[in-house]
Legacy VTK file of the C-alpha trace (Angstrom):
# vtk DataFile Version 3.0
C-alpha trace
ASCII
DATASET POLYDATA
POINTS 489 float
51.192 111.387 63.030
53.516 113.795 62.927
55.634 114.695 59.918
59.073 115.906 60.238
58.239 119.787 59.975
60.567 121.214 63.143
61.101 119.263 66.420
59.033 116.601 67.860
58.534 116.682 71.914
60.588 113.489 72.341
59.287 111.049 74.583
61.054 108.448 76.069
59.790 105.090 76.478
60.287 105.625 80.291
57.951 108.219 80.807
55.543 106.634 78.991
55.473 103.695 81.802
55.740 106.275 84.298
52.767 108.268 82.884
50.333 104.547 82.361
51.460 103.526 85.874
50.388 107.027 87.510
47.216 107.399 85.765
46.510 103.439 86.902
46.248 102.331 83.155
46.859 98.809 83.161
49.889 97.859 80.223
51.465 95.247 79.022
55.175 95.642 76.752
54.719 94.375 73.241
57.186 94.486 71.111
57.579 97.665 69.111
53.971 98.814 71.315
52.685 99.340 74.526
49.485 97.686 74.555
46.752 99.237 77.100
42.397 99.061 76.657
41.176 101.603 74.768
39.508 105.181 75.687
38.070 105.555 72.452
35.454 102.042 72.865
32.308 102.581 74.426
32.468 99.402 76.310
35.307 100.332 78.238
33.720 98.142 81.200
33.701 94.939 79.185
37.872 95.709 78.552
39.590 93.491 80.986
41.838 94.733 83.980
44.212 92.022 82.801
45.518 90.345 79.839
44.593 87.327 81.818
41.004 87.374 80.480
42.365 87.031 76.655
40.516 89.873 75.570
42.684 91.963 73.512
44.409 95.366 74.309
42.915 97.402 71.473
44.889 100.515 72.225
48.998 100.627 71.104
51.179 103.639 71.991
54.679 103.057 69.801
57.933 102.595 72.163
60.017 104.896 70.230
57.370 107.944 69.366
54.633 107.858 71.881
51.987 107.982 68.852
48.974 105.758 69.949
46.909 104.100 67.475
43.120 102.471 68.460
42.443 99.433 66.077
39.354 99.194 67.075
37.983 102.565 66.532
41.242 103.833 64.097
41.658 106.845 66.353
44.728 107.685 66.579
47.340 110.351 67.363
50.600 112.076 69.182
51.239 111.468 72.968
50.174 115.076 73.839
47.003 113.930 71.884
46.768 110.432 74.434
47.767 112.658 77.352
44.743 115.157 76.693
42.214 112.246 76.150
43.648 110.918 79.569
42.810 114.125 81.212
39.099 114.640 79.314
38.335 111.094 80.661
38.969 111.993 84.141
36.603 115.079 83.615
33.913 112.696 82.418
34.070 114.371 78.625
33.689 111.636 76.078
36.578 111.067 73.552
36.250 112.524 69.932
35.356 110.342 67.078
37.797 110.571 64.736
35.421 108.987 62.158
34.884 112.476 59.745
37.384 111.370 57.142
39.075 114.128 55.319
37.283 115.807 51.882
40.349 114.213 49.952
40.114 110.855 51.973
36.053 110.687 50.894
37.001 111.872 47.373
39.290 109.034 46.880
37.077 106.532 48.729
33.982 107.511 46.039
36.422 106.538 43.340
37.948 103.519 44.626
34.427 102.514 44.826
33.428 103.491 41.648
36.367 101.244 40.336
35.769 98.366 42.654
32.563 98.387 41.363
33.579 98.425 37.514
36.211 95.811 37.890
35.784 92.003 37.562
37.065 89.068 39.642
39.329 87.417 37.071
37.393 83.802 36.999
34.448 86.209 35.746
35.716 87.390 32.704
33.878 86.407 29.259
36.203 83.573 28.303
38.780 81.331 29.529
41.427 82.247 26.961
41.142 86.154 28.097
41.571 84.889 31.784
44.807 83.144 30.713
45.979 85.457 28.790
45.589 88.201 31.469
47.392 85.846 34.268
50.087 84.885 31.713
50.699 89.020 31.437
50.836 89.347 35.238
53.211 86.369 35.481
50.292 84.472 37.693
49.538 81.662 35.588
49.932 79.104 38.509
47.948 81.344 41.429
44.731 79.691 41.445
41.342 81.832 40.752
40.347 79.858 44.207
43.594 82.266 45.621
42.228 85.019 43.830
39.178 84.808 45.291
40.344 84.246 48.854
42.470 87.765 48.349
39.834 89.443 47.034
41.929 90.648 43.655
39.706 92.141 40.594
41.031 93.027 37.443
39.967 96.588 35.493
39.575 95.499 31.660
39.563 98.768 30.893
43.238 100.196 31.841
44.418 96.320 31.311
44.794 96.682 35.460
44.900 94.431 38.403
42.796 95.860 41.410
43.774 95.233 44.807
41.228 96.080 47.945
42.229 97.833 51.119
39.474 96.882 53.684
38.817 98.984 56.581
40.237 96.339 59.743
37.323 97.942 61.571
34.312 97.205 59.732
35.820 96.151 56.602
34.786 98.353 54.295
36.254 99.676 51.505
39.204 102.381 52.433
41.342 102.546 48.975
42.285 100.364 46.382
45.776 99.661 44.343
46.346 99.128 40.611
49.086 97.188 39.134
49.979 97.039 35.143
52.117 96.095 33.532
54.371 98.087 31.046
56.574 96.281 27.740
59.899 98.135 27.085
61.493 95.982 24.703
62.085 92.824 26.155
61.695 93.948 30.079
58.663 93.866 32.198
57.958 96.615 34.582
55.427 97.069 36.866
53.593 100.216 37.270
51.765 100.653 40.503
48.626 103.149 41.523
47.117 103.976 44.788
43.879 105.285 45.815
44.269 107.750 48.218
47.696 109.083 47.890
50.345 106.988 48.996
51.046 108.362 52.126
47.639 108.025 53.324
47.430 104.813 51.821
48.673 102.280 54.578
46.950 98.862 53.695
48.027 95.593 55.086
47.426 93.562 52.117
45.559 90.280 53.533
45.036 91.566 56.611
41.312 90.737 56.430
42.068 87.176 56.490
44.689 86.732 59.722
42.527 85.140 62.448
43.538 86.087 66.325
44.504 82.892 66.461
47.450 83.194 63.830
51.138 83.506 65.382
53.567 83.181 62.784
53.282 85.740 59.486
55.201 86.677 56.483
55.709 89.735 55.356
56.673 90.300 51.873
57.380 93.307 49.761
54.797 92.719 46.984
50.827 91.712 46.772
51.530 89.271 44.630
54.082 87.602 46.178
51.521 87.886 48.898
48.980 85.371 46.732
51.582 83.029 45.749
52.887 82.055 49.498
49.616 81.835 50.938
48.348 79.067 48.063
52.311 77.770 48.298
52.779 77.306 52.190
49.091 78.095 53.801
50.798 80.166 56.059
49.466 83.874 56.930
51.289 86.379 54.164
50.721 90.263 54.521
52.180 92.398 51.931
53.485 96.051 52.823
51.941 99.271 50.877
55.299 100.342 49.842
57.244 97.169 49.315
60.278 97.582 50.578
60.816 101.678 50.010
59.290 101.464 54.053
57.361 100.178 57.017
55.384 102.957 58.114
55.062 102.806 62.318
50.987 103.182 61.782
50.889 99.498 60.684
53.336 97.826 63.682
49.986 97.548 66.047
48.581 94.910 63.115
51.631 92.991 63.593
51.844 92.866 67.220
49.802 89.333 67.568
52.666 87.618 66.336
55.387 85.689 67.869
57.541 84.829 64.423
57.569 87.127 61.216
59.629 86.199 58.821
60.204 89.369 56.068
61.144 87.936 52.338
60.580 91.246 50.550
62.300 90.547 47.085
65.117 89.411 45.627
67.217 91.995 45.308
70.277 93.273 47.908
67.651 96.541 48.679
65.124 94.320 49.746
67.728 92.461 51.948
69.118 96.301 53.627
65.477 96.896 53.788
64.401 93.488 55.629
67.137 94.283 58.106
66.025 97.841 58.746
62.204 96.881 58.990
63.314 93.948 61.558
64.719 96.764 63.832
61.640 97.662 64.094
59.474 94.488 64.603
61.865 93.579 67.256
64.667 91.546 66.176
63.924 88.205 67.959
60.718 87.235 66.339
62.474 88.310 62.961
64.126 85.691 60.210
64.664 86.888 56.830
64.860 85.498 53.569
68.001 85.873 52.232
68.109 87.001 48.129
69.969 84.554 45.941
69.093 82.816 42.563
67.432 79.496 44.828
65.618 81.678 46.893
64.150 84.662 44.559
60.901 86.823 45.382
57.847 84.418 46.127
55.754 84.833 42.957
59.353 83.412 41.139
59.882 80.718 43.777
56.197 79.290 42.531
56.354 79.627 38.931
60.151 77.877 38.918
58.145 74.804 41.010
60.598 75.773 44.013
59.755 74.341 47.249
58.387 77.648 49.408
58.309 75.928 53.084
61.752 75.001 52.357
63.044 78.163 51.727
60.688 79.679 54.887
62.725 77.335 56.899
66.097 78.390 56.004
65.125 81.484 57.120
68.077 82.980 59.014
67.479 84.576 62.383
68.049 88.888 62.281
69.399 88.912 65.748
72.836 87.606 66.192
74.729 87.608 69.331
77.696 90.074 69.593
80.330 87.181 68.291
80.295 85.322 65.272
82.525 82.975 63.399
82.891 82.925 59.869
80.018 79.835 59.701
77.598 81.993 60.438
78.876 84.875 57.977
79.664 82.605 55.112
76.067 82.580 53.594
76.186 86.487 53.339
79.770 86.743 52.198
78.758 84.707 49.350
75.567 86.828 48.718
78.114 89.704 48.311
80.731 87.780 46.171
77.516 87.129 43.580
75.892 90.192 43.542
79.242 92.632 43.108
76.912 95.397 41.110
74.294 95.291 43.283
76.906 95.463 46.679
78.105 99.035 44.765
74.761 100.441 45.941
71.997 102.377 43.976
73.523 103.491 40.510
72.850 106.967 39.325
70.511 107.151 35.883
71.516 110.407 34.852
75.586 110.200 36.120
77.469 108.047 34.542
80.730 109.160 35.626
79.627 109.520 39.029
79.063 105.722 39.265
82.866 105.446 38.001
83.855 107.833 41.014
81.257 106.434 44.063
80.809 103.304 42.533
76.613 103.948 43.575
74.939 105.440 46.690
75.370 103.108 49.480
73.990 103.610 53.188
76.478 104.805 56.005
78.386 106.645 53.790
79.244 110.104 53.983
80.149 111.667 50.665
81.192 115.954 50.927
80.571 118.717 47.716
82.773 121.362 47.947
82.673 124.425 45.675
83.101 128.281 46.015
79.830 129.893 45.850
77.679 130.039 43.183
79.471 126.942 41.180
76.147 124.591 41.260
76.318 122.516 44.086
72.570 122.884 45.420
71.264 122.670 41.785
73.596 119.286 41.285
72.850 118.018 44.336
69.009 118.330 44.014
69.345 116.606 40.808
71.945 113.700 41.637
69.294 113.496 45.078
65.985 113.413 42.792
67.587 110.661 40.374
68.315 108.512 43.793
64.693 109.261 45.125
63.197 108.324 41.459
64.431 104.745 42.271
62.693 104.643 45.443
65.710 105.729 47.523
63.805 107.669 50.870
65.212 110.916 50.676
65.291 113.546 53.554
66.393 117.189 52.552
67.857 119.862 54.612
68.083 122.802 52.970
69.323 125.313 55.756
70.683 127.859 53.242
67.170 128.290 50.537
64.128 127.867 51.550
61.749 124.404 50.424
59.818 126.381 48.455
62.254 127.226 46.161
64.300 124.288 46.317
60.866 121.924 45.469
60.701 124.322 42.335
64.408 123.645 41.563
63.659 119.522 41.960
59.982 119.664 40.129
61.813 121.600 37.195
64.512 119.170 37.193
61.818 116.324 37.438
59.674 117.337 34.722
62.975 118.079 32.380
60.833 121.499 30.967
60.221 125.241 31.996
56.610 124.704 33.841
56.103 128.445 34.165
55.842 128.500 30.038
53.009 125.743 30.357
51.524 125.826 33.718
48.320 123.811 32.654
50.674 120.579 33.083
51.691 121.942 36.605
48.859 119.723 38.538
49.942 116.500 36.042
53.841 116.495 37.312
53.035 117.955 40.893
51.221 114.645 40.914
53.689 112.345 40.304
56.352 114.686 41.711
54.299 114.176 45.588
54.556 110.376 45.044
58.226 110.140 45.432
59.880 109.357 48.676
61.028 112.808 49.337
61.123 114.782 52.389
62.060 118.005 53.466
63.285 119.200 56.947
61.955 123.266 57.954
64.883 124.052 59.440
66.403 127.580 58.093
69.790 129.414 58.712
71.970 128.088 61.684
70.325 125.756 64.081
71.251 123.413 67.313
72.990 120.327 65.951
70.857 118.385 68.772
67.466 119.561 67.471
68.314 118.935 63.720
69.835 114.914 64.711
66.476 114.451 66.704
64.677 115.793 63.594
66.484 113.100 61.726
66.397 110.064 63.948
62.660 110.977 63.808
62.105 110.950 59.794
64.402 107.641 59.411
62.189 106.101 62.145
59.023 107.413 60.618
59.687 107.376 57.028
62.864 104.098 56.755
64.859 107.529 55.420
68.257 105.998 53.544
69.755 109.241 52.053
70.214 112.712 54.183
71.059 115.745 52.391
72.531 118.597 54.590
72.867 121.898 52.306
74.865 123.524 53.432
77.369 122.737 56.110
78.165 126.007 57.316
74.786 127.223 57.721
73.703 124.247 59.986
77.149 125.047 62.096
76.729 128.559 62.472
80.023 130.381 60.947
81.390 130.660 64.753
82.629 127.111 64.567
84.702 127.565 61.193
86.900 130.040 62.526
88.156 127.405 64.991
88.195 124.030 63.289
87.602 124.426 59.347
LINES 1 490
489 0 1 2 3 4 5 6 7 8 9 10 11 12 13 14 15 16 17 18 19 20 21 22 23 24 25 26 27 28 29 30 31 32 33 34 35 36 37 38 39 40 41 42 43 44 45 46 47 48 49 50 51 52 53 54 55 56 57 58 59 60 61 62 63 64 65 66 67 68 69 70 71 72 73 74 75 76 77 78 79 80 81 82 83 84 85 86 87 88 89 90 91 92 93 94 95 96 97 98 99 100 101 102 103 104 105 106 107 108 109 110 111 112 113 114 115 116 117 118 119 120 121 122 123 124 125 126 127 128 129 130 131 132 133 134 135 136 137 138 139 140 141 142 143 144 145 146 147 148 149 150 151 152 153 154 155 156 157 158 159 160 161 162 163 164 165 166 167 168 169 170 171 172 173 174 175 176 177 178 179 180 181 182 183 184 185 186 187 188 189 190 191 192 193 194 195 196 197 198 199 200 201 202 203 204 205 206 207 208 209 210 211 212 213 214 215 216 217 218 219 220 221 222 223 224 225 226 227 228 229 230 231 232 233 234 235 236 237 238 239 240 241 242 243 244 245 246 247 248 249 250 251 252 253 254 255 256 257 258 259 260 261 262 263 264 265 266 267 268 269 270 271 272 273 274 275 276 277 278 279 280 281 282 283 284 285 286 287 288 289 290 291 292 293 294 295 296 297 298 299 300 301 302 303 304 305 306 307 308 309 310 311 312 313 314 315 316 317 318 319 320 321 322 323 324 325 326 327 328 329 330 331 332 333 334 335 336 337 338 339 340 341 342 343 344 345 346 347 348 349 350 351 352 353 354 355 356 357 358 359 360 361 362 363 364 365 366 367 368 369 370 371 372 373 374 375 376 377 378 379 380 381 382 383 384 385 386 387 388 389 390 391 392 393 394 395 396 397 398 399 400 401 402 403 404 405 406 407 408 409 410 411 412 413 414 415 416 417 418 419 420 421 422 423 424 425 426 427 428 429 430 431 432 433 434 435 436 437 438 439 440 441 442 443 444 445 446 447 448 449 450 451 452 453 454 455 456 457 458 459 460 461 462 463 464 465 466 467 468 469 470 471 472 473 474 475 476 477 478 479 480 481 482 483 484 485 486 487 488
């Protein structure tokens, strides 16, 4: 898929139809994919001239970027990539396999495997008081080894880690695996999370082995084991998203095309709930409900262990779309939601600016906030820093840097991130480029003045894309072009 690096040929989702209907490729509209049979299946004679037969589509081209993604082969790629396969299939040239992973992809499939291997299933370890004592740490005391099982979920005695599979959807083996510890700092809990490969090549569906065909209505929640704890709660089909709710990327939408309902309960915090309304955008707002946060209806893995009643909550579910008029009845639920959760409502608090949070009250979405300075005064070194301490709370950041170039500015930010001079001790440089690559940061390749058309598209693109909350334009002038200050500063 493409990443945001210049301008992406826009496609529209008119020309798309146009293109399917002229080439006589039978379609039918999903609802954030076309779906049409596949070129990349050998047995493109057994793939139905209708939807009639029941056979599935295995082919979906996304409405809003054209990309195309095979589920039954995983090829996938841009619409100038589906266009080109078009035309080799009418010159009789069969498609390319796309099955050659990467070096790095087969490097971190050898080591997932050498850890799937080492790991235990939890109902395996040496005695019953270590298995308790283990789910007691995780908070799972009440999932059942029985759910455990069913999911697949290890646990890796050695780094005190639980291990959870990605399968291939294909031929289900193993593509990549997560960890999840668990850190003490004083009395809080956190939860430190691992993926094999790299996150943004990791995009597992967590459960997704287990939906049958049949299956219409899913939850989605932000969390693998929230993931456990619905399915052994409600029975009902529970997928949990690679990122939680940081984003949804638009590989994964053909997996979630089968159904008619998904309801997204992603945590139980007023992120989750701005995130559950983004991702819903996306799915197609009229098979989406969400889960609204509150203390009677916290993240699914809470829900269980307080003995809450999980269908119950599923079922107060409120609808995302709403018609264009509403009364305060219908808005009374999430005006009390705000009333409640006043800090959270003041948007993502700086860690490093304390006095900032006095002035902005926290970074909240849709709102523009301007840095003036003369020259020279700091403003791309603060703002990299005030951006990076956003982005280290899992805010998606995109940067556009018209006046330095990335290079220089990702030297700025990995400075800043690692708090020391790395050019003094450059044999830690592969340790913080490491975790440096896993935050949610972005950069546009834009440089000096540009057309404000090309550099929205770019943007549209990477929010689509990437669920980007937090745009940094540096700086003004450059993107304008100094023409346009003369007339209206």
């Amino acid at each position: 898929l493409p990443s945001p690096e210049g301008p992406v040929p826009s496609v529209s989702i008119t020309e798309i139809r146009q293109y399917l209907r002229a080439q006589g490729i039978p379609f039918h509209d999903g609802y954030s994919c076309l779906h049409t049979p596949s070129l990349f299946t050998d047995d493109r004679e057994n793939q139905p001239p209708s939807p009639a037969t029941n056979v599935p589509y295995t082919l979906f081209i996304d409405k809003t970027t054209g990309s195309f993604l095979c589920t039954a082969t995983l090829a996938e790629g841009t619409w100038q990539d589906f266009q080109a396969n078009v035309e080799l299939r009418h010159r009789g040239v069969p498609p390319a396999s796309s099955d050659e992973p990467e070096e790095d992809m087969r490097r971190a499939r050898e080591d997932a495997r050498c850890i799937w291997d080492r790991a235990l299933p939890l109902w395996d370890l040496l005695d019953e008081d270590e298995t308790n004592k283990t789910k007691a740490m995780f908070g799972i005391s009440l999932v059942t080894d029985a759910t455990l099982k069913r999911f697949g979920v290890r646990y890796l005695r050695t780094t005190k880690s639980l291990v959870f599979p990605w399968f291939s959807p294909r031929d289900a083996t193993l593509k990549g695996l997560k960890l999840l510890r668990v850190e003490k700092k004083g009395d809080a809990t956190a939860y430190v999370e691992e993926t094999l490969p790299r996150f943004d090549s990791y995009r597992n569906l967590f459960g997704l082995p287990l939906i049958s065909r049949r299956d219409t209505e899913l939850v989605l929640t932000g969390w693998e084991l929230d993931a456990l704890a619905l399915h052994q709660a409600t029975g009902v089909a529970s997928l949990a998203l690679p990122r939680g709710a940081t984003c949804l990327p638009p590989a994964l939408l053909p997996y979630l095309e089968q159904f008619k309902r998904i309801t997204l309960w992603l945590g139980e915090d007023l992120r989750s709930w701005e995130a559950a309304k983004l991702f819903a955008r996306k799915l197609s707002l009229k098979r989406c409900s969400l889960v609204r946060p509150s203390d009677l209806q916290p993240r699914p893995l809470e829900a269980l262990n307080q003995g809450l009643n999980l269908t119950k909550i599923l079922r107060a579910a409120l609808p995302a779309s709403h018609k264009s008029i509403v009364s305060f009845r219908q808005l009374r639920e999430e005006v009390f939601g705000e009333l409640v959760n006043t800090e959270q409502v003041a948007g993502v608090k700086w860690a490093r600016f304390p006095e900032l949070n006095k002035l902005l009250k926290g970074h909240r979405r849709g709102e523009l906030t301007v840095f003036t300075g003369p020259t020279g005064s700091g403003k791309t070194t603060f703002i990299s820093e005030y951006a990076l301490d956003l982005c280290m709370q899992g805010v998606c950041t995109l940067w556009g840097s018209f006046e330095i170039n990335n290079v220089r500015l990702a030297k700025i930010m990995l400075t800043q991130f690692a708090a020391q001079r790395l050019e003094d001790q450059l044999e830690l440089y592969d340790e913080w480029a490491d975790r440096f690559e896993d935050l949610p940061l972005y950069f546009m390749t834009f440089h000096g003045q540009q057309n404000i058309k090309t550099v929205i598209d770019t943007m549209q693109h990477a929010v689509y894309m990437y669920d980007i909350t937090h745009v940094v334009v540096d700086n003004l002038q450059f993107m304008m072009g100094h023409e346009h200050l003369s007339v209206d500063r």
